[in-house]
LOKOLBA-15212 format. One record per atom (N, C-alpha, C): atom name; x, y, z; residue number from 1. Coordinates in steps of 0.2 Angstrom, whole numbers, plus 5000, padded with zeros to 4 digits. Layout:
<pts>
<'CA'; <X; Y; Z>; NUM>
...
</pts>
This chain:
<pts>
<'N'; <5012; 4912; 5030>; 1>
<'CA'; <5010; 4915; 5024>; 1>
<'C'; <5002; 4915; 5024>; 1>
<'N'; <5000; 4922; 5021>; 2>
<'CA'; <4992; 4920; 5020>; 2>
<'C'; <4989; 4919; 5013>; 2>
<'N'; <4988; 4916; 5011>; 3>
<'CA'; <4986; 4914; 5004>; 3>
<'C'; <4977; 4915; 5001>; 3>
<'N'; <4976; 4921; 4999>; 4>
<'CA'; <4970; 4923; 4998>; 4>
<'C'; <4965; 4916; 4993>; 4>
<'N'; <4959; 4915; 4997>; 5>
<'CA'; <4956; 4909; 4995>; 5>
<'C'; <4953; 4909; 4988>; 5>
<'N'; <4953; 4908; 4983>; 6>
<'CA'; <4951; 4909; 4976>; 6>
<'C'; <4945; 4911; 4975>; 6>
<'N'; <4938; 4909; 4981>; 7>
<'CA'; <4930; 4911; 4980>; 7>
<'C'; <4932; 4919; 4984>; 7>
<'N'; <4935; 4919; 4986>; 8>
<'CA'; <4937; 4928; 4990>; 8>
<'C'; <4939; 4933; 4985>; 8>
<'N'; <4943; 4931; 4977>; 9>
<'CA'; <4945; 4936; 4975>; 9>
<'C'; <4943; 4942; 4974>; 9>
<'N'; <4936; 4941; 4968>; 10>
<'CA'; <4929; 4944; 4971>; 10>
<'C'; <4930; 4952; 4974>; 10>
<'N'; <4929; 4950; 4981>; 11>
<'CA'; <4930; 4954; 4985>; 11>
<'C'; <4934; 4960; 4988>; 11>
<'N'; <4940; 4959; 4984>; 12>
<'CA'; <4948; 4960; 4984>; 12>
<'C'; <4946; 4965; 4976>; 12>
<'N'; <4943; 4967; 4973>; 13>
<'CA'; <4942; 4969; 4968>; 13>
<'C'; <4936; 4976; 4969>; 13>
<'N'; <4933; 4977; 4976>; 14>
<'CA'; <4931; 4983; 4977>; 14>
<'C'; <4936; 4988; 4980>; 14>
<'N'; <4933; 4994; 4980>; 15>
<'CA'; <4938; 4999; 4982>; 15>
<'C'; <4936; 4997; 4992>; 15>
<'N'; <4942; 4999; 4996>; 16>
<'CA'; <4942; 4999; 5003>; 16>
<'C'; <4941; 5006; 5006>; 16>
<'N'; <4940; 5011; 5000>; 17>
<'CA'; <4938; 5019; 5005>; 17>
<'C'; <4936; 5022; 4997>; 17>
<'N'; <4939; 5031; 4998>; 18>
<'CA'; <4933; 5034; 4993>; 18>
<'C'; <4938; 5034; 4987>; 18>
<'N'; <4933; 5033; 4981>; 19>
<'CA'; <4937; 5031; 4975>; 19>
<'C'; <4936; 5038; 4970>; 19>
<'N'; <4942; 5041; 4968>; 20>
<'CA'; <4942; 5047; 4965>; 20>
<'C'; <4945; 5044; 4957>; 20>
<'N'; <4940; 5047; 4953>; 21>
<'CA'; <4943; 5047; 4945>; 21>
<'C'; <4952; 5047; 4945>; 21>
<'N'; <4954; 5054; 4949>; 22>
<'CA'; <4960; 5056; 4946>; 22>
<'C'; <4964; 5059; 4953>; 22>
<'N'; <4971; 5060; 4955>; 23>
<'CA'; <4975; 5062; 4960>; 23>
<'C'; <4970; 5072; 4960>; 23>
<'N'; <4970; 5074; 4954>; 24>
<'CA'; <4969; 5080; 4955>; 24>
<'C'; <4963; 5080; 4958>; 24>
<'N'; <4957; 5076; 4961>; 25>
<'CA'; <4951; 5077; 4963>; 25>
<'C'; <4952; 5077; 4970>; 25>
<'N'; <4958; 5075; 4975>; 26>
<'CA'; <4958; 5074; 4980>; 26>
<'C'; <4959; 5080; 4983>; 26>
<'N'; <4957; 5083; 4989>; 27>
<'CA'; <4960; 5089; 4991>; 27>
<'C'; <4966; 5086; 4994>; 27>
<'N'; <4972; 5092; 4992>; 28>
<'CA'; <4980; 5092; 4992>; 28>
<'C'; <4980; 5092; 4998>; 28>
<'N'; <4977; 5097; 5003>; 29>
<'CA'; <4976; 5099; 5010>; 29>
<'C'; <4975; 5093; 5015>; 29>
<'N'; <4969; 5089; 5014>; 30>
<'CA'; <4971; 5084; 5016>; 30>
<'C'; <4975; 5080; 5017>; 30>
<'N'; <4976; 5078; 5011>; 31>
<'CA'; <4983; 5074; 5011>; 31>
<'C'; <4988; 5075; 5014>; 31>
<'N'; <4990; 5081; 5014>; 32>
<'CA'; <4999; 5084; 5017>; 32>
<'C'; <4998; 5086; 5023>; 32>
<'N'; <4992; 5085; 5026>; 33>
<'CA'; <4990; 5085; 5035>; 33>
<'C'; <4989; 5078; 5035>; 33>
<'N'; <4992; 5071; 5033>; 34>
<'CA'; <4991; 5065; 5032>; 34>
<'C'; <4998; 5063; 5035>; 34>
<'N'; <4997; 5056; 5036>; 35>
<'CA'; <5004; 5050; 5034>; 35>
<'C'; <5000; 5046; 5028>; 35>
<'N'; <5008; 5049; 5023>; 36>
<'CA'; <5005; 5044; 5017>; 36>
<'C'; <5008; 5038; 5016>; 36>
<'N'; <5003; 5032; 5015>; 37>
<'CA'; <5008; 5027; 5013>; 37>
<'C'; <5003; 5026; 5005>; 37>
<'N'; <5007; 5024; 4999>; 38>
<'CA'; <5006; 5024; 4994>; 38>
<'C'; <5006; 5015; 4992>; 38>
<'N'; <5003; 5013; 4988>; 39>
<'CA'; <5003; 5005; 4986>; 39>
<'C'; <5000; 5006; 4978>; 39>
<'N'; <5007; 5003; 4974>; 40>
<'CA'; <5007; 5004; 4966>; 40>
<'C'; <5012; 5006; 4963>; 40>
<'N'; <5013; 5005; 4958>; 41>
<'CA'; <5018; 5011; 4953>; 41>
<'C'; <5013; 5015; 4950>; 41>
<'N'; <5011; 5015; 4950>; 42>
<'CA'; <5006; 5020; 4944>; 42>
<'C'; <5002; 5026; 4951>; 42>
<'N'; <5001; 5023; 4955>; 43>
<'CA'; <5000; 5027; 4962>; 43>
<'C'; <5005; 5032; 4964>; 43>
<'N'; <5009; 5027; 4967>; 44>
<'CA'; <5015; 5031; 4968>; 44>
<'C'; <5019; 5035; 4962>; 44>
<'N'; <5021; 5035; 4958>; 45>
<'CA'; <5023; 5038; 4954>; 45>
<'C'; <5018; 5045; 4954>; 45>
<'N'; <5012; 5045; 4951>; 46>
<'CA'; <5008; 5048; 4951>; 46>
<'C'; <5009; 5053; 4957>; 46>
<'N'; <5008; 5051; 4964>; 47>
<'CA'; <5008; 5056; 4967>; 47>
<'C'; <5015; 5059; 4968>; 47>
<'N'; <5020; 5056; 4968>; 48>
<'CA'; <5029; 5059; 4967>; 48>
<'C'; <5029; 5063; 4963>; 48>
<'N'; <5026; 5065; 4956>; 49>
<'CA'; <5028; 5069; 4953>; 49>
<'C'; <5020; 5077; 4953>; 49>
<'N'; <5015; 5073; 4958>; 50>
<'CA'; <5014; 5080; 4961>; 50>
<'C'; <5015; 5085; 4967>; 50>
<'N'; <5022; 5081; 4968>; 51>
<'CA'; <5026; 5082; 4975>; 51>
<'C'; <5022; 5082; 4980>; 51>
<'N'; <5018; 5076; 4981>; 52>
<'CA'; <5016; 5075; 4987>; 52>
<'C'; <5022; 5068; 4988>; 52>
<'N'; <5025; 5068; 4994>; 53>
<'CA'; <5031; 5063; 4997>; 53>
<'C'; <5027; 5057; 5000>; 53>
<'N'; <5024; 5052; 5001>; 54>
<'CA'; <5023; 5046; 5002>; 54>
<'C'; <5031; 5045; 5009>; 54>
<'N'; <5026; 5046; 5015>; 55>
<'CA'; <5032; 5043; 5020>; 55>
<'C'; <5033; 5034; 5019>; 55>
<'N'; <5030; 5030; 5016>; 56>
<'CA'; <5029; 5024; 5014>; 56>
<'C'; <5025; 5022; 5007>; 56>
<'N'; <5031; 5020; 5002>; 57>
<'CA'; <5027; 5019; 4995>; 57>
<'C'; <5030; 5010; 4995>; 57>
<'N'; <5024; 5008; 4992>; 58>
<'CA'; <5026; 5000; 4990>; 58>
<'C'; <5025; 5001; 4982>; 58>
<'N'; <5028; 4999; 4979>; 59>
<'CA'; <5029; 4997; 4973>; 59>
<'C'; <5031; 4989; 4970>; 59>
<'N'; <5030; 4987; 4964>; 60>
<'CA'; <5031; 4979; 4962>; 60>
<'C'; <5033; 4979; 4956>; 60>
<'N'; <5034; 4985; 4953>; 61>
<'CA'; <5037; 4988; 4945>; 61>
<'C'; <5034; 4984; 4941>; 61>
<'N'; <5027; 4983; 4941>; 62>
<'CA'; <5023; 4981; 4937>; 62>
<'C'; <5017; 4984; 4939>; 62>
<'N'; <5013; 4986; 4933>; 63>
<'CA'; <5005; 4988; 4934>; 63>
<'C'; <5002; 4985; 4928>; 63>
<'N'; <4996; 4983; 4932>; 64>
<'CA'; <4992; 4976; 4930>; 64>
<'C'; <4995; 4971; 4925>; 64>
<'N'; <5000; 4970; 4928>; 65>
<'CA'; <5003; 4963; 4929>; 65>
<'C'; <5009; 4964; 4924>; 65>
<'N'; <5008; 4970; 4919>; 66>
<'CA'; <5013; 4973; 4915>; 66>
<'C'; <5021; 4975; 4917>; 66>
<'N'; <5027; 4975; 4916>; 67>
<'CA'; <5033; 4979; 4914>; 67>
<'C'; <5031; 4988; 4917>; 67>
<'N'; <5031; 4990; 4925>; 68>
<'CA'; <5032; 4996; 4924>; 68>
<'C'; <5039; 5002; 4921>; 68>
<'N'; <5036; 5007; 4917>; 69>
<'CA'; <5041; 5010; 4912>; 69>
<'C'; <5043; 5016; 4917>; 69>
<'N'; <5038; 5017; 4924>; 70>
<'CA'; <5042; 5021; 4928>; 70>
<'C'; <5047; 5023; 4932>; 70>
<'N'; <5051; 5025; 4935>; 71>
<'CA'; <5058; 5024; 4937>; 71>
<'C'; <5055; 5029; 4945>; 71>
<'N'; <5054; 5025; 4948>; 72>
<'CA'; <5053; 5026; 4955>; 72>
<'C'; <5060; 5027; 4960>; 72>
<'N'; <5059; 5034; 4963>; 73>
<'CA'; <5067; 5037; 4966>; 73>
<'C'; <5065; 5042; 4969>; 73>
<'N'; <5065; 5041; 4975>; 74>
<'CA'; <5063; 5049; 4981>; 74>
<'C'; <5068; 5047; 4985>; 74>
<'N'; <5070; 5053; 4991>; 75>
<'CA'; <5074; 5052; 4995>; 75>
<'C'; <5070; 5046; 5001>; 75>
<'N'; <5072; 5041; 5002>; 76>
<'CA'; <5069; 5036; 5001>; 76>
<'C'; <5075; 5030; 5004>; 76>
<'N'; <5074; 5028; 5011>; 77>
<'CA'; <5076; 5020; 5014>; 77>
<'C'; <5073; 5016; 5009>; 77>
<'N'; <5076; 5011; 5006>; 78>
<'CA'; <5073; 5007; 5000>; 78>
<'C'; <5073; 4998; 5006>; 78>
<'N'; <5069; 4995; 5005>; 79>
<'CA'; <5066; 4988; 5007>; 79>
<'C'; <5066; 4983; 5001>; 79>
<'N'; <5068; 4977; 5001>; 80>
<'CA'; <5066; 4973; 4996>; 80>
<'C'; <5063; 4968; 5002>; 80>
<'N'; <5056; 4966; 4997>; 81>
<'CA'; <5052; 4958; 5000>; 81>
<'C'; <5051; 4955; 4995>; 81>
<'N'; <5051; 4948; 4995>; 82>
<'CA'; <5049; 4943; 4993>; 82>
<'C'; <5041; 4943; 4995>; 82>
<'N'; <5037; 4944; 4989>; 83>
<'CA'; <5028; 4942; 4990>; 83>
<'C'; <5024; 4941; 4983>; 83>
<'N'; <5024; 4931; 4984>; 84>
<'CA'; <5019; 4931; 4976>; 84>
<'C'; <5012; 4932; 4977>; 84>
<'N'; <5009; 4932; 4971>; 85>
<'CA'; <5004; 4933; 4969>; 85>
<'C'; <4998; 4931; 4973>; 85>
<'N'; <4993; 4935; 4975>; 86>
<'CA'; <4988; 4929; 4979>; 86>
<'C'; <4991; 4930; 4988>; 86>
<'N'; <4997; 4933; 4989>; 87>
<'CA'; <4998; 4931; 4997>; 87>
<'C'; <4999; 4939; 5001>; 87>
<'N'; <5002; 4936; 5006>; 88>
<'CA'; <5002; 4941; 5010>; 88>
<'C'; <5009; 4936; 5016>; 88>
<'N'; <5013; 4937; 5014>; 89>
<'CA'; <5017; 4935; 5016>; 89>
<'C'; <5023; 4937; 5025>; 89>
<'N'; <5024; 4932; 5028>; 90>
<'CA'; <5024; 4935; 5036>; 90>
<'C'; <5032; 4940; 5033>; 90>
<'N'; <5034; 4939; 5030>; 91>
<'CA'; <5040; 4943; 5027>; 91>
<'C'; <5036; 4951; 5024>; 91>
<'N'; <5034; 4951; 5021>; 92>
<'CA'; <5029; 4957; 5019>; 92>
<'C'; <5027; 4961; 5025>; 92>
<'N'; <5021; 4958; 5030>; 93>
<'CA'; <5020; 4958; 5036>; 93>
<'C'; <5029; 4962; 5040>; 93>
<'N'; <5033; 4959; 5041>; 94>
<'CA'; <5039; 4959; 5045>; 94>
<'C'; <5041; 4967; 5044>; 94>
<'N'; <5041; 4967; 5034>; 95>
<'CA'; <5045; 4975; 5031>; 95>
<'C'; <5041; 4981; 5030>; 95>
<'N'; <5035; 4979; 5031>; 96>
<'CA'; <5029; 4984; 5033>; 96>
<'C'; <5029; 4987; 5040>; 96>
<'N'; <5028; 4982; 5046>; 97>
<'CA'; <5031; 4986; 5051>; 97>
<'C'; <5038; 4990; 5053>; 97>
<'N'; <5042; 4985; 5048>; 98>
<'CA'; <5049; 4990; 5049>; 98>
<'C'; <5049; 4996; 5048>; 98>
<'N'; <5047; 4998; 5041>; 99>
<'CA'; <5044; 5003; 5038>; 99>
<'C'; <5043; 5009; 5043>; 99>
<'N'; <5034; 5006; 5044>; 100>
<'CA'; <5031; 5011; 5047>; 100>
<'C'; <5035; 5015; 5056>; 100>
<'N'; <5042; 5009; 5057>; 101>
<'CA'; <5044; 5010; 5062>; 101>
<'C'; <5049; 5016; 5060>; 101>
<'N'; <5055; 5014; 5054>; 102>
<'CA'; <5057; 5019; 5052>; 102>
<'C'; <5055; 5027; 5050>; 102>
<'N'; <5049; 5025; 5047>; 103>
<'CA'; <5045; 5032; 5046>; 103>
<'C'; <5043; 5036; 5053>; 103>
<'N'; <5043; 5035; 5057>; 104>
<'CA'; <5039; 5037; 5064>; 104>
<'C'; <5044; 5038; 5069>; 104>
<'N'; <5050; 5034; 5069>; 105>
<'CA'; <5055; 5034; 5074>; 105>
<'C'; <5057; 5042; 5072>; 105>
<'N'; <5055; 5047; 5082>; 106>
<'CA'; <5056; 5054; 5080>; 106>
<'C'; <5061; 5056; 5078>; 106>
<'N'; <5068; 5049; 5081>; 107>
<'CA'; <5075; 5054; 5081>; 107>
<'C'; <5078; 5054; 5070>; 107>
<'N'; <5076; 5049; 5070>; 108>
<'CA'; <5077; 5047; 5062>; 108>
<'C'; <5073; 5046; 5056>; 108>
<'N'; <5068; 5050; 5058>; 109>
<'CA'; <5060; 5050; 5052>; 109>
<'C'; <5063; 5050; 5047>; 109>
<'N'; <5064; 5045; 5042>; 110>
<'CA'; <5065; 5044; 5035>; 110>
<'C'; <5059; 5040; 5032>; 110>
<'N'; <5058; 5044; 5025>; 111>
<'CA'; <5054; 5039; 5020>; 111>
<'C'; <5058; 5033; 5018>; 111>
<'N'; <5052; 5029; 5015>; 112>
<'CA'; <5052; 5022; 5014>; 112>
<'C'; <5050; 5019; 5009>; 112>
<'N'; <5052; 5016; 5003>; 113>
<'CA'; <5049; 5011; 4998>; 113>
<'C'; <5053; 5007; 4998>; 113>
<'N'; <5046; 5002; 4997>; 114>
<'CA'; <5047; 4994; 4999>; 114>
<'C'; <5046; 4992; 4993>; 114>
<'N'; <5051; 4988; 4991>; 115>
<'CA'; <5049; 4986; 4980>; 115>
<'C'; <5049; 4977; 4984>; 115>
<'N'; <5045; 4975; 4979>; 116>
<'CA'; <5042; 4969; 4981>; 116>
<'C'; <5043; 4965; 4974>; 116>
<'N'; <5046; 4960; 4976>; 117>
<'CA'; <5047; 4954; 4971>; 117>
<'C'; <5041; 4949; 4973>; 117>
<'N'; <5035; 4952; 4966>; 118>
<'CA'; <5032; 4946; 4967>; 118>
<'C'; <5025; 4951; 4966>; 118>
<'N'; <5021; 4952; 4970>; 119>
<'CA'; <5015; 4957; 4970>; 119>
<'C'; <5013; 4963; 4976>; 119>
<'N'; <5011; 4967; 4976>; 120>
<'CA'; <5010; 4971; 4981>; 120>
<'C'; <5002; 4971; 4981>; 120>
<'N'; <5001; 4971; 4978>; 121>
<'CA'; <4991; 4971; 4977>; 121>
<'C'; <4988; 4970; 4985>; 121>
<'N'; <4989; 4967; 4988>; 122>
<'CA'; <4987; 4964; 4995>; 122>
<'C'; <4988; 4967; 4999>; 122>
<'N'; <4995; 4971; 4999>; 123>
<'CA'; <4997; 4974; 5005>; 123>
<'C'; <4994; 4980; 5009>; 123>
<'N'; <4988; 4983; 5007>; 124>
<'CA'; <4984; 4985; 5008>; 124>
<'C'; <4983; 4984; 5016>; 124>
<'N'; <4982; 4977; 5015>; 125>
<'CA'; <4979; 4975; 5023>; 125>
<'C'; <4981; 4975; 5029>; 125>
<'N'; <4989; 4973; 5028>; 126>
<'CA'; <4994; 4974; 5034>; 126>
<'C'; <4995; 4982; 5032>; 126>
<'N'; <4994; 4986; 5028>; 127>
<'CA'; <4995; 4992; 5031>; 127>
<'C'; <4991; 4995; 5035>; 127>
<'N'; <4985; 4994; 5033>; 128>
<'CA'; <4980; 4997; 5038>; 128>
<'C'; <4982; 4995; 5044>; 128>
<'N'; <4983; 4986; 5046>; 129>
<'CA'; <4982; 4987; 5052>; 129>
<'C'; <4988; 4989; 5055>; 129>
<'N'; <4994; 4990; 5052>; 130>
<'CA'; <4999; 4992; 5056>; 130>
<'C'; <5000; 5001; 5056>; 130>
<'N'; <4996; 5003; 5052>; 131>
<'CA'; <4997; 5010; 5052>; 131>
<'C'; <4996; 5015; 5057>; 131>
<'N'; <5002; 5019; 5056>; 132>
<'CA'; <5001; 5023; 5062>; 132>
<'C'; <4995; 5029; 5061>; 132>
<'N'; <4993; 5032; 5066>; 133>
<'CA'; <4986; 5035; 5066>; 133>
<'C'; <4986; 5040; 5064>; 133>
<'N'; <4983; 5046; 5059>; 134>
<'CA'; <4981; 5048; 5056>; 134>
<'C'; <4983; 5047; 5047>; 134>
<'N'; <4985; 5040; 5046>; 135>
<'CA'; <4987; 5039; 5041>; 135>
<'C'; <4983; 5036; 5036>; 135>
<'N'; <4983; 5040; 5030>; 136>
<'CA'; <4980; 5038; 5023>; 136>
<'C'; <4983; 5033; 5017>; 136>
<'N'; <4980; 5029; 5016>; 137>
<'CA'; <4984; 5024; 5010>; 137>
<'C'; <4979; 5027; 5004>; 137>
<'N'; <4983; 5027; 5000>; 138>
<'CA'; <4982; 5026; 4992>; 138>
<'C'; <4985; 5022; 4988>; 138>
<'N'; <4979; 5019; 4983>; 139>
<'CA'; <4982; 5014; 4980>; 139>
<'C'; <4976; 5016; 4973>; 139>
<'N'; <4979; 5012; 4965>; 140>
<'CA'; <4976; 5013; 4961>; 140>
<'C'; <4969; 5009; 4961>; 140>
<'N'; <4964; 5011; 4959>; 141>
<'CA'; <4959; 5005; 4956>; 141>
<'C'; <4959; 5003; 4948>; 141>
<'N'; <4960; 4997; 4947>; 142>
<'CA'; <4964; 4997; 4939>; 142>
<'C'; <4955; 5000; 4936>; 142>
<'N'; <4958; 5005; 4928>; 143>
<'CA'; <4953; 5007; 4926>; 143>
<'C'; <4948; 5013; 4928>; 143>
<'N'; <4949; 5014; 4933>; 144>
<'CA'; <4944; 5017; 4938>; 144>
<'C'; <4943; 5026; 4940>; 144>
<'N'; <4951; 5021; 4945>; 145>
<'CA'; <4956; 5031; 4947>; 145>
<'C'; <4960; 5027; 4954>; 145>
<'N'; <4959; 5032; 4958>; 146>
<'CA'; <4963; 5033; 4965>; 146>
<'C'; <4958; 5030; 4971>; 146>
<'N'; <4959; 5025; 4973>; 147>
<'CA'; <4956; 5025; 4982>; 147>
<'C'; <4960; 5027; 4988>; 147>
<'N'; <4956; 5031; 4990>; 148>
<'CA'; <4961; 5034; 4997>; 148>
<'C'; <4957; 5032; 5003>; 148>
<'N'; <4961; 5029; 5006>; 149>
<'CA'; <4957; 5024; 5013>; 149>
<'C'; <4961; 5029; 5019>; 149>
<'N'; <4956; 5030; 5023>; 150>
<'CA'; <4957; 5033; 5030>; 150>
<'C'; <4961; 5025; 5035>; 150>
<'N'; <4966; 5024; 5036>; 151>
<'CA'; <4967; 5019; 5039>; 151>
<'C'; <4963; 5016; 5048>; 151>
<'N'; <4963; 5022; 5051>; 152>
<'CA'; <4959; 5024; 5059>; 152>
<'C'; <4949; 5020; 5055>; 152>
<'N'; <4948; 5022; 5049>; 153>
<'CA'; <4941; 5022; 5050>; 153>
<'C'; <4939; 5014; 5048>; 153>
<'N'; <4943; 5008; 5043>; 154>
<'CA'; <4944; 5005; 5042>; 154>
<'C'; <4948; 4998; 5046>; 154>
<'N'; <4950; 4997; 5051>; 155>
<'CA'; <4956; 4994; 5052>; 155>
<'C'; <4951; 4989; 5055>; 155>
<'N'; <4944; 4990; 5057>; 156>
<'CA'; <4940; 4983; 5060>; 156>
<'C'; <4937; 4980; 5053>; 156>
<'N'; <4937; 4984; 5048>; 157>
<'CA'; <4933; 4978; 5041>; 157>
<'C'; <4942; 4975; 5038>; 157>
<'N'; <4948; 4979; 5039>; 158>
<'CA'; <4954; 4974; 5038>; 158>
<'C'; <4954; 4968; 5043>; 158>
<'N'; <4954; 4969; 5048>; 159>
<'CA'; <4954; 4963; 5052>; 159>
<'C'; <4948; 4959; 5050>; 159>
<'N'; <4942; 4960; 5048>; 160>
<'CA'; <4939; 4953; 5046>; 160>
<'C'; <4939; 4950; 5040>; 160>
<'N'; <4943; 4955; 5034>; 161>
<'CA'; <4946; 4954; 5026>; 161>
<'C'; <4949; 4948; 5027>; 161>
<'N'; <4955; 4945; 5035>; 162>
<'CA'; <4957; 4942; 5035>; 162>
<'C'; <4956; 4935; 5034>; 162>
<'N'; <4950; 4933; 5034>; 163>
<'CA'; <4945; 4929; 5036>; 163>
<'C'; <4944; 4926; 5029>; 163>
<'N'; <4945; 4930; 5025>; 164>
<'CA'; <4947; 4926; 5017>; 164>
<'C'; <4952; 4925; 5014>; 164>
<'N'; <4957; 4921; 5021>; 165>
<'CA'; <4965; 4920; 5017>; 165>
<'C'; <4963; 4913; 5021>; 165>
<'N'; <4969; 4909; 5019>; 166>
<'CA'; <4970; 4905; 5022>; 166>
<'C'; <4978; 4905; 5021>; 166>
<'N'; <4980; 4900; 5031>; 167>
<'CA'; <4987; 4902; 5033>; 167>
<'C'; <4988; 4896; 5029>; 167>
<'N'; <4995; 4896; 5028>; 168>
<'CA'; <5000; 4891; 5023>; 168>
<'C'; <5006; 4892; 5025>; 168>
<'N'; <5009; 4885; 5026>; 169>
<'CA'; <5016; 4884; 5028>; 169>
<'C'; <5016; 4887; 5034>; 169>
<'N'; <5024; 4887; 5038>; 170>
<'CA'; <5026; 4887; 5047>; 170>
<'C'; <5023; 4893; 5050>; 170>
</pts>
């Protein structure tokens, strides 16, 4: 397990690509020439109901840190992970690549949400690096809006993000 280092939080609080006030500033066009993988309830929800499909959404039914009131359900392989607060967990790690394998494998391309007992905030990072190529992550910026990260254009500043965890246990 990777256990983000407490003087790093900091860090984890900028956006990782470009940050739009709201879902309708994004062009649509882009995006539906994407693979989308979504990170949030209020993200995901948001883009499901303006029919863009997230081939991979991560959810934790909770936004900022609150009881989400949204009911999150798309035609959708569903994943449960265990991941607390602060990690990045080898099991989070494990149901992300399955994911990405499910969403991609030609003969059986199925979407995927992964509801996460514990936090999803982090997962940002094993998605970039596992993400398949052409794919866009969205996630919320609390207060902010939307950031939508090009995963191809960032995957060498994830690889050295990781450098503010420290590994814990086996």
């Amino acid at each position: 397990m990777l256990v983000l280092k407490e003087e790093s939080r900091g860090i984890f609080k900028k956006p990782f690509g470009k940050l739009y006030p709201a879902l309708c500033e994004v062009d649509r066009d882009f995006l539906e020439n994407h693979f989308i993988i979504s990170i949030g309830d209020a993200t995901t929800n948001n883009i499901l109901n303006a029919d863009i499909i997230p081939k991979i959404g991560i959810i934790d039914n909770k936004i900022e840190r609150e009881i989400s009131k949204h009911q999150i359900e798309y035609n959708a392989i569903t994943l449960n992970v265990d991941n607390p607060p602060g990690t990045i967990t080898d099991e989070l790690w494990e149901t992300i690549k399955k994911a990405n394998h499910l969403a991609t494998a030609a003969a059986e391309e199925s979407n995927v949400l992964i509801v996460v007992n514990g936090e999803e905030d982090l997962a940002v990072i094993p998605c970039v690096l596992m993400a398949p190529e052409n794919a866009v992550i969205l996630y919320g910026q609390p207060g902010e809006g939307l950031v939508v990260v090009e995963a191809d254009k960032i995957r060498d500043m994830a690889k050295k993000m990781l450098d503010h965890f420290e590994k814990k246990g086996g």
